[in-house]
TORKOL-4160 file (C-alpha; in steps of 0.2 Angstrom, whole numbers, padded with zeros to 4 digits, m for minus):
318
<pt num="1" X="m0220" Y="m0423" Z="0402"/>
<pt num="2" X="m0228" Y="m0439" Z="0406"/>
<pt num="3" X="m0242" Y="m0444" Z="0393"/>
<pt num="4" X="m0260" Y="m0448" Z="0399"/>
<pt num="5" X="m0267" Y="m0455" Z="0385"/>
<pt num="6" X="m0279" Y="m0472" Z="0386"/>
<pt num="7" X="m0270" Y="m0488" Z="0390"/>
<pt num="8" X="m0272" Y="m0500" Z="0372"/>
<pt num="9" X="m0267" Y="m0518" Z="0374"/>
<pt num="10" X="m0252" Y="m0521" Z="0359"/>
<pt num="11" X="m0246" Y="m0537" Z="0360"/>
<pt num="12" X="m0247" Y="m0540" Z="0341"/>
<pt num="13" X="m0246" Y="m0527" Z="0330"/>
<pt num="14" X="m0249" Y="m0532" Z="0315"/>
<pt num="15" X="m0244" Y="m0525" Z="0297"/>
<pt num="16" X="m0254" Y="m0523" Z="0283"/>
<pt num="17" X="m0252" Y="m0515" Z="0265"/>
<pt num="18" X="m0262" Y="m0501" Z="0263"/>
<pt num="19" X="m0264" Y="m0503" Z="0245"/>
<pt num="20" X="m0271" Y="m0521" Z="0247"/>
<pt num="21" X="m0289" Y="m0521" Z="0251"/>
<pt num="22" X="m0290" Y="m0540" Z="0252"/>
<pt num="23" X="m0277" Y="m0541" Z="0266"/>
<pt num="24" X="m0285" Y="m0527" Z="0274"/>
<pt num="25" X="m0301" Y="m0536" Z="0275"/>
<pt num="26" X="m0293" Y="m0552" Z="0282"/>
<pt num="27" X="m0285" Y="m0541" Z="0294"/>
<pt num="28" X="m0301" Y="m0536" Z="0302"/>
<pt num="29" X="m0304" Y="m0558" Z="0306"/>
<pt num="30" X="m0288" Y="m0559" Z="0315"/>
<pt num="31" X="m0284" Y="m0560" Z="0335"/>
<pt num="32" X="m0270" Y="m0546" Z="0334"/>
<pt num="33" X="m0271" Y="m0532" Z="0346"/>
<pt num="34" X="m0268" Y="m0518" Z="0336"/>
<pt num="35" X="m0267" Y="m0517" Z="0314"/>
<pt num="36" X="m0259" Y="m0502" Z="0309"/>
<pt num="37" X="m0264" Y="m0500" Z="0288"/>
<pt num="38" X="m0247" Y="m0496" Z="0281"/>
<pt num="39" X="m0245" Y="m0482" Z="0268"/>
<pt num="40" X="m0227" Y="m0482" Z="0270"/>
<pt num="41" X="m0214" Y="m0499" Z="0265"/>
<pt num="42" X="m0227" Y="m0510" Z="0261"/>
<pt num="43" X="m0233" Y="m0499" Z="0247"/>
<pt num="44" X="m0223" Y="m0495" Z="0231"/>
<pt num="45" X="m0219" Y="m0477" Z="0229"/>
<pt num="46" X="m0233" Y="m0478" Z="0212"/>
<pt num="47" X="m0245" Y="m0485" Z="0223"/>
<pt num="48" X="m0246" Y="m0473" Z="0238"/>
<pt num="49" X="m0259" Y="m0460" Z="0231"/>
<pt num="50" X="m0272" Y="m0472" Z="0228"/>
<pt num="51" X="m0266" Y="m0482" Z="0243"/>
<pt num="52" X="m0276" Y="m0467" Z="0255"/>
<pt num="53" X="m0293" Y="m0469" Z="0248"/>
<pt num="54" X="m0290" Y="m0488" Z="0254"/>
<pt num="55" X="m0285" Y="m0487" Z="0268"/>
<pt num="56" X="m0299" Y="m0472" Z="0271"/>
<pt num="57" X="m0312" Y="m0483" Z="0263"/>
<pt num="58" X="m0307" Y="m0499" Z="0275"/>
<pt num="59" X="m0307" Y="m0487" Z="0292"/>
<pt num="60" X="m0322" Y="m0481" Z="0287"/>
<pt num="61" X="m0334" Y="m0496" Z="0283"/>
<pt num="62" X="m0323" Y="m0511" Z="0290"/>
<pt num="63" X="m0324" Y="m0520" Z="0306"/>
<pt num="64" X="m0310" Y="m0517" Z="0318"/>
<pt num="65" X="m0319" Y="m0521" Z="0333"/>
<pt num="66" X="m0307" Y="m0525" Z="0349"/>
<pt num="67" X="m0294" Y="m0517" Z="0339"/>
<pt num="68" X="m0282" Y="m0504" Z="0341"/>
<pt num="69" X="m0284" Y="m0493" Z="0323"/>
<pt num="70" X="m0265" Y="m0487" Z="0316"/>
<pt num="71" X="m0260" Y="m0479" Z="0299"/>
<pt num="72" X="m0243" Y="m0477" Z="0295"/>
<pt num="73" X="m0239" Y="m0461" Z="0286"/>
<pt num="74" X="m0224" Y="m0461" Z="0275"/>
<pt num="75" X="m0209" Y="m0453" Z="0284"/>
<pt num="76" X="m0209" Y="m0434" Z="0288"/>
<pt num="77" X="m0197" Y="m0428" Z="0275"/>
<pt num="78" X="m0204" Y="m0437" Z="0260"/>
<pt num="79" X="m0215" Y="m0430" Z="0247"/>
<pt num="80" X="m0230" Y="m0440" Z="0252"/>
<pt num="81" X="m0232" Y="m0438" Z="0269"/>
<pt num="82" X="m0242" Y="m0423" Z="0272"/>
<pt num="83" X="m0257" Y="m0428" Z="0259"/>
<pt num="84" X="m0256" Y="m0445" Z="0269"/>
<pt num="85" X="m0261" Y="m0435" Z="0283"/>
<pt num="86" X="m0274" Y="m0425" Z="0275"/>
<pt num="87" X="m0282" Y="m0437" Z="0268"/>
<pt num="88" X="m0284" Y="m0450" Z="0281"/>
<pt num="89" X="m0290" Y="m0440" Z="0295"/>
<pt num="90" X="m0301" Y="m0430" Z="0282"/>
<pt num="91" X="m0310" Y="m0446" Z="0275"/>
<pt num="92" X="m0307" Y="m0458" Z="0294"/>
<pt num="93" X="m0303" Y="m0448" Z="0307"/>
<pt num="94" X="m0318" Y="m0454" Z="0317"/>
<pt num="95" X="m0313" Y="m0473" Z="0314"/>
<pt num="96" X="m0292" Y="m0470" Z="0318"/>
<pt num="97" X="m0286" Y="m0471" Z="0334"/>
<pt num="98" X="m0267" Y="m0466" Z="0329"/>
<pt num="99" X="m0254" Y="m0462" Z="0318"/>
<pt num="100" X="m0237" Y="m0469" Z="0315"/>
<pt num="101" X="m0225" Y="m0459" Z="0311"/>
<pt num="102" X="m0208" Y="m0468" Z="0306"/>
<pt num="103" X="m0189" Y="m0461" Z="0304"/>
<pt num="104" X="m0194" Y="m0450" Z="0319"/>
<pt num="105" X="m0176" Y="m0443" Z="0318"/>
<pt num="106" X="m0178" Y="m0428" Z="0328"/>
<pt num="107" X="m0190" Y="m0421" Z="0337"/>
<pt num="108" X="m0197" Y="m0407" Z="0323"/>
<pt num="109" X="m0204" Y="m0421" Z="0316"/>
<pt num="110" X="m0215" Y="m0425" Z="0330"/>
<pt num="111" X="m0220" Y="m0407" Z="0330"/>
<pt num="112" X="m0227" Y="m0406" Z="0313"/>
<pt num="113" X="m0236" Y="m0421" Z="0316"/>
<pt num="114" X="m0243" Y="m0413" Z="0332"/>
<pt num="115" X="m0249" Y="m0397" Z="0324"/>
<pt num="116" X="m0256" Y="m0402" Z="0307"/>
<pt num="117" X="m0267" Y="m0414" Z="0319"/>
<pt num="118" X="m0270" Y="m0401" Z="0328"/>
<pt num="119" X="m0278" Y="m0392" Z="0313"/>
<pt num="120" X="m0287" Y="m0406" Z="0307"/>
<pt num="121" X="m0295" Y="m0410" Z="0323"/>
<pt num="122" X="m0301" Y="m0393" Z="0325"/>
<pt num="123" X="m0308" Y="m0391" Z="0306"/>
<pt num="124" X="m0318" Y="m0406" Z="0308"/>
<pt num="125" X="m0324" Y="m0403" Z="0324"/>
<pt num="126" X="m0314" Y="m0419" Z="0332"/>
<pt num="127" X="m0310" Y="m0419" Z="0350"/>
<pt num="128" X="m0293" Y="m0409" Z="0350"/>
<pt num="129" X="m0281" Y="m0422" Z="0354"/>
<pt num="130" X="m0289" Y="m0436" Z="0351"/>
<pt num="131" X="m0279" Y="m0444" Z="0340"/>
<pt num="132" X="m0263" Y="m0451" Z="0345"/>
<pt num="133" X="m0246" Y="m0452" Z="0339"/>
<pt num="134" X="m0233" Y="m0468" Z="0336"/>
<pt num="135" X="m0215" Y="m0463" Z="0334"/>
<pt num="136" X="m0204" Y="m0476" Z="0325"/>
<pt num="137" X="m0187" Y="m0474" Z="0330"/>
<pt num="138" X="m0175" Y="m0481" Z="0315"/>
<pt num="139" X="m0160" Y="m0473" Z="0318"/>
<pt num="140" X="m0145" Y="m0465" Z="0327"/>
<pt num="141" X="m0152" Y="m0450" Z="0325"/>
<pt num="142" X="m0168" Y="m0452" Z="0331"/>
<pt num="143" X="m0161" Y="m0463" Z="0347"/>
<pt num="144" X="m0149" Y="m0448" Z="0350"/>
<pt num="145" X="m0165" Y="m0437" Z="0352"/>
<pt num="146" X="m0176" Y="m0450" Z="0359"/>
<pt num="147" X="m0177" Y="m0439" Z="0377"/>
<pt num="148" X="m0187" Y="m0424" Z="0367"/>
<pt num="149" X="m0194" Y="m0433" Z="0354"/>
<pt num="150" X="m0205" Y="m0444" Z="0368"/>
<pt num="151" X="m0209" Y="m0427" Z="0377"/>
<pt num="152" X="m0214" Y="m0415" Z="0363"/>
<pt num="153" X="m0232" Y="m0419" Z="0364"/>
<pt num="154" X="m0245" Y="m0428" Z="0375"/>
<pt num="155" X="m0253" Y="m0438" Z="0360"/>
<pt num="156" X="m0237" Y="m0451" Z="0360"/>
<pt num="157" X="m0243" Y="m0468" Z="0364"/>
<pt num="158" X="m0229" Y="m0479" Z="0359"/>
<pt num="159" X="m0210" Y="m0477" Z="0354"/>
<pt num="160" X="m0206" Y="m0492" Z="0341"/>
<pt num="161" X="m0189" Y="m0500" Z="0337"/>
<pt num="162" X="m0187" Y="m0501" Z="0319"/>
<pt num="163" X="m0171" Y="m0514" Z="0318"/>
<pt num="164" X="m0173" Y="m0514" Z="0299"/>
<pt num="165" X="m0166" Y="m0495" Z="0295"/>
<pt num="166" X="m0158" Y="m0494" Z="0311"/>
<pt num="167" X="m0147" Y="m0508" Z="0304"/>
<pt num="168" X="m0144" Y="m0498" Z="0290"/>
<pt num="169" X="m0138" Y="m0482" Z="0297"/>
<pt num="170" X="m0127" Y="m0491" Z="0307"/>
<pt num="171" X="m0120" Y="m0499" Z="0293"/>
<pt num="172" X="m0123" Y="m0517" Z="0302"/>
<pt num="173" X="m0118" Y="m0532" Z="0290"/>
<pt num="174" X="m0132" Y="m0541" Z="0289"/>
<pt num="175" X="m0148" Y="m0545" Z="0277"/>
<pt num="176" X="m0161" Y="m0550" Z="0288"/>
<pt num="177" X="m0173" Y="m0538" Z="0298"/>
<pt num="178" X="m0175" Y="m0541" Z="0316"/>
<pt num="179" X="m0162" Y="m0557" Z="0315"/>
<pt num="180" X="m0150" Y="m0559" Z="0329"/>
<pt num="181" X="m0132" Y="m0554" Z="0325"/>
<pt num="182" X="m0116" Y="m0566" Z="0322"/>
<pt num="183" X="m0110" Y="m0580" Z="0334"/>
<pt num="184" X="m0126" Y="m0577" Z="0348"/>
<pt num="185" X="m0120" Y="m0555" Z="0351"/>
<pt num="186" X="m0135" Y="m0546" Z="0351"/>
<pt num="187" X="m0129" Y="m0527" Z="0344"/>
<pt num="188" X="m0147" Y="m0522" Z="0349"/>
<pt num="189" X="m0145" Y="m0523" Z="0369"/>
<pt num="190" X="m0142" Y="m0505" Z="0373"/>
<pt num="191" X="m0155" Y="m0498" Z="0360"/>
<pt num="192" X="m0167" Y="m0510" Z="0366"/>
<pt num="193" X="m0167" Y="m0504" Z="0383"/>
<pt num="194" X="m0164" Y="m0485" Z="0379"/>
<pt num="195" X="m0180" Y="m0486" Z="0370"/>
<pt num="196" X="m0190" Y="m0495" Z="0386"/>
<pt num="197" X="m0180" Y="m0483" Z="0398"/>
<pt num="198" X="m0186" Y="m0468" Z="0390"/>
<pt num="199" X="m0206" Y="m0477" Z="0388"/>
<pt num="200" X="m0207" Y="m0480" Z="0406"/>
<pt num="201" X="m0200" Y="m0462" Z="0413"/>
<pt num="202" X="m0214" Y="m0455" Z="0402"/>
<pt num="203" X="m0230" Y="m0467" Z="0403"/>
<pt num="204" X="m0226" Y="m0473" Z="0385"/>
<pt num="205" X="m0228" Y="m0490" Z="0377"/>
<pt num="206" X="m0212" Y="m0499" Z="0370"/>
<pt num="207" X="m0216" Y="m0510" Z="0356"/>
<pt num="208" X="m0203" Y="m0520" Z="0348"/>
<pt num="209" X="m0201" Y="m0521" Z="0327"/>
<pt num="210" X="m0201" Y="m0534" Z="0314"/>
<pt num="211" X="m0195" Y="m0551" Z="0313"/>
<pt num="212" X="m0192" Y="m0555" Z="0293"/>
<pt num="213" X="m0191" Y="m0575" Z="0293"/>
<pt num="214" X="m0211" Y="m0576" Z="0295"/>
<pt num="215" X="m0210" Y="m0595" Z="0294"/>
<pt num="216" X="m0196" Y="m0596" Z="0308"/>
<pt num="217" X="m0208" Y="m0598" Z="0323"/>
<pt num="218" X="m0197" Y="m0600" Z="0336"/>
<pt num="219" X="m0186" Y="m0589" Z="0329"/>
<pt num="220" X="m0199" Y="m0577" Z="0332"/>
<pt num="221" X="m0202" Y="m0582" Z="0349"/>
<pt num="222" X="m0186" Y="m0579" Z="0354"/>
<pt num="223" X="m0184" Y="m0563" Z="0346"/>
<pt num="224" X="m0202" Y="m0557" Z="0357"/>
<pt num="225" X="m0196" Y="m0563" Z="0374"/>
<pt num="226" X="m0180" Y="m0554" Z="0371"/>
<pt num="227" X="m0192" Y="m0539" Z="0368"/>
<pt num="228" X="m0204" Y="m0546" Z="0384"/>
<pt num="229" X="m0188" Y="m0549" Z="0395"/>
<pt num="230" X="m0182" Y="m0526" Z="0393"/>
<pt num="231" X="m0202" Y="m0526" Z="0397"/>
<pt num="232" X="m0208" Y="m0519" Z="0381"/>
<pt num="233" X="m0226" Y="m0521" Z="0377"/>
<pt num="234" X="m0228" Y="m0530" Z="0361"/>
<pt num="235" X="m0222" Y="m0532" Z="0344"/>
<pt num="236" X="m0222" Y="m0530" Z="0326"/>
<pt num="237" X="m0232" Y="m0547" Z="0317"/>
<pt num="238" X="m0230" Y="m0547" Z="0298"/>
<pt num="239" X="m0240" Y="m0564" Z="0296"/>
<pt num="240" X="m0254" Y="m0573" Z="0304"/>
<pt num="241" X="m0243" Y="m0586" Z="0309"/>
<pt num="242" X="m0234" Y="m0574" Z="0322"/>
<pt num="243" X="m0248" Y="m0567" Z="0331"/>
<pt num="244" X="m0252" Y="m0580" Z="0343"/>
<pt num="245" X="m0236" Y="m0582" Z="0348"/>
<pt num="246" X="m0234" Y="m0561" Z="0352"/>
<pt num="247" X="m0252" Y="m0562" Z="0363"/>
<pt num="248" X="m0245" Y="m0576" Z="0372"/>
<pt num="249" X="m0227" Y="m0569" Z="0375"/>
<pt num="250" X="m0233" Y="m0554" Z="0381"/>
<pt num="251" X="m0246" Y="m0558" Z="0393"/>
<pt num="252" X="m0246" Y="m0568" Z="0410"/>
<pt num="253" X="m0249" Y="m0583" Z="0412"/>
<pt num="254" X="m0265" Y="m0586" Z="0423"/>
<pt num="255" X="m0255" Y="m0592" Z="0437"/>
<pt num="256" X="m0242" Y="m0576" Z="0435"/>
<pt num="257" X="m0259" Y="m0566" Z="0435"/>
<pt num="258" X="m0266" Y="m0574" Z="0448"/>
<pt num="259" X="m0252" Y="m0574" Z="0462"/>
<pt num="260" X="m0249" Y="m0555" Z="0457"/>
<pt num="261" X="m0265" Y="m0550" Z="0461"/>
<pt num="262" X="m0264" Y="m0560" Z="0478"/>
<pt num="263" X="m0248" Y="m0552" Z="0482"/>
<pt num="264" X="m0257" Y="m0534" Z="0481"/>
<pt num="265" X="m0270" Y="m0542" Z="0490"/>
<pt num="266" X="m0261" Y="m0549" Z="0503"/>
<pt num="267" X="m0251" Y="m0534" Z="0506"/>
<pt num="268" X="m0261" Y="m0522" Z="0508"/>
<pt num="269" X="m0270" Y="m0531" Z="0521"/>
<pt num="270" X="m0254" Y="m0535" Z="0530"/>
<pt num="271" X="m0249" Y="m0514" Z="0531"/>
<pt num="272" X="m0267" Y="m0511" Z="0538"/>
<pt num="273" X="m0270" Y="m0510" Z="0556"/>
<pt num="274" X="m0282" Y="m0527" Z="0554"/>
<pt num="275" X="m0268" Y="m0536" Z="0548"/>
<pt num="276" X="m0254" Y="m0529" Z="0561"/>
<pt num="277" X="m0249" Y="m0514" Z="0551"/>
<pt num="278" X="m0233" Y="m0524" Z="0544"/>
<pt num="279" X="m0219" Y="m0516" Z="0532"/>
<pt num="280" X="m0216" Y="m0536" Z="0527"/>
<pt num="281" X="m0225" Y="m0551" Z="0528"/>
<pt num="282" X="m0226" Y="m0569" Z="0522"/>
<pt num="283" X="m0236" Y="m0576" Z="0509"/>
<pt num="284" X="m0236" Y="m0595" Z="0511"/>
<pt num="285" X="m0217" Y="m0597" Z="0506"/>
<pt num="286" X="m0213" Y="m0582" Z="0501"/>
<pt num="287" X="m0209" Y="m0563" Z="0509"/>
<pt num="288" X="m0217" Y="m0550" Z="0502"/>
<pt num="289" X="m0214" Y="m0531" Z="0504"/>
<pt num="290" X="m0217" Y="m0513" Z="0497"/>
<pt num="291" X="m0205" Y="m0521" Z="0481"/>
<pt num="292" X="m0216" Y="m0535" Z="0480"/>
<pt num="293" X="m0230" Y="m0527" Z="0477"/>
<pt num="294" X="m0221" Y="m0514" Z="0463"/>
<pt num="295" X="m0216" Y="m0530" Z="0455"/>
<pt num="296" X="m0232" Y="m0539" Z="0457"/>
<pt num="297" X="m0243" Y="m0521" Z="0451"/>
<pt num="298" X="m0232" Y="m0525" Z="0432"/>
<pt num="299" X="m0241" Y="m0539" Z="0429"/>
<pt num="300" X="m0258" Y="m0537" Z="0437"/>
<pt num="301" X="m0259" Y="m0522" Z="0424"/>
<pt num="302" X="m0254" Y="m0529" Z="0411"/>
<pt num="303" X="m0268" Y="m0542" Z="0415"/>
<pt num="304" X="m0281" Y="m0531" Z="0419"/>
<pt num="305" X="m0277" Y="m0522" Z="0402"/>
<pt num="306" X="m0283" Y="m0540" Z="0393"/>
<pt num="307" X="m0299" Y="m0540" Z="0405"/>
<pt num="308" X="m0291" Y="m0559" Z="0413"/>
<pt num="309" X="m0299" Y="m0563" Z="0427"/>
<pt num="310" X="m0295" Y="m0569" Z="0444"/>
<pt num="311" X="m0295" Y="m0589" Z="0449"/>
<pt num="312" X="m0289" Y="m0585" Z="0467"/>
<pt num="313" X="m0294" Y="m0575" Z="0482"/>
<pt num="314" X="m0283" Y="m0572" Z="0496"/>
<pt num="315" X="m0289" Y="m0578" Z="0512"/>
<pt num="316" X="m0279" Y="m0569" Z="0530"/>
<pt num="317" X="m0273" Y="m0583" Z="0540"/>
<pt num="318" X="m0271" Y="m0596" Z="0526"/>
């Protein structure tokens, strides 16, 4: 099953606790692709109830303009879960875009989620479907049923690497989320890419998780590009200081942008009869082919997504 849900720029994604109304309002100022209001770790398990009418009351009467709208539930098997669901799509429904669902650790989980939505939807008069799902997968579990769990339902936009409890489970010796592991070894390089493998067969976004050291800047960089390099689609920001750098790692550059769109160009005028109906072409210095232009379609997209416009036009002949 490949989704069709709406294409959401998420280069940033920035975390906020649900339960703190001033941080939620800051949010709303800040150039981060998608804020998802978080009912889950961010809020102490005394603090959850009251935490929904927040987040409800900041949907409903803030100003998320250009942003993608998130809540995370807590997890499927906790006590608070299903209330989290009532009441936020109850009292926000029309202002949320999608729900997070984290420790997705098998696919029963996506399932609930599914239909309970289903059931709100439909006793509010909400188009059915509307609202998406974001699965956070945290653990061996979970990554073991990542196949069905990305299938079970067209409303999944996003599978998320969660490093934090994935660490955990794995019993990994280490006390700082989303750090890189002992002498250089990254222990993440195979659940990185079997996360984006599974995205891309199903039309799904991959969006990498925290990085812990917010002040650590390049640190943070490094850890995106690792993320940008398996081609996922953004990460996880837990400060303001990180969201920059997430919207500029995970974008072209104008000049990447630009000779994209002019390899596209360029070669679908070289297949056509005008241009000599040619399976390979140059383009100045370069050859471009059928795989040229699969490569060059990545990054027009992903421009096209952030509305960048063209500074080139391609010329035949020149």
């Amino acid at each position: 099953m490949t989704s069709i849900r709406p294409a959401r720029p998420r280069r940033s994604c920035l975390a906020v606790p649900g339960s703190s109304a001033k941080m939620l309002k800051k949010a709303q100022t800040l150039p981060a692709d998608q804020v998802f209001l978080d009912l889950e770790d961010a809020v102490a398990p005394i603090a959850k109830p009251a935490a929904r009418g927040t987040v409800v009351e900041a949907l409903n009467h803030g100003d998320w303009s250009g942003k993608v709208r998130v809540v995370r539930i807590n997890d499927a098997d906790t006590e608070w879960a299903h209330e989290d669901v009532l009441q936020v799509v109850r009292g926000a429904g029309p202002n949320l875009d999608a729900i997070m669902l984290p420790k997705v650790e098998r696919v029963a989980h996506i399932h609930w989620l599914d239909v309970l939505l289903t059931q709100l939807e439909r006793e509010l008069g909400l188009p059915e479907g509307g609202i998406g799902i974001e699965a956070q997968i945290e653990g061996p579990a979970g990554l073991s049923e990542i196949e069905a769990i990305a299938t079970a339902t067209p409303r999944t936009e996003t599978l998320i690497f969660g490093p934090g409890d994935f660490m955990a489970a794995m019993k990994m010796p280490a006390l700082t989320i989303g750090a890189p592991g002992a002498n250089g070894y990254d222990p993440f390089d195979t659940v990185l890419m079997t996360i984006t493998m599974t995205a891309r067969k199903h039309g799904l976004q991959a969006i990498d998780g925290p990085f812990a050291l917010i002040k650590d800047h390049e640190g943070y960089r490094a850890s995106a590009e690792r993320a940008a390099a398996y081609g996922y689609d953004g990460k996880w920001v837990l400060h303001p200081g990180q969201i920059d750098i997430a919207n500029d790692v995970f974008a072209p550059s104008q000049a990447d942008y630009d000779k994209a769109e002019l390899i596209i160009e360029a070669y679908a005028h070289y297949t056509s009869e005008a241009g000599g109906s040619l399976g390979a072409a140059m383009l100045g210095e370069e050859m471009i082919d059928e795989a040229s232009r699969k490569l060059a379609l990545v990054t027009a997209e992903r421009g096209r997504l952030l509305d960048m416009k063209r500074t080139t036009v391609f010329e035949p002949g020149r």
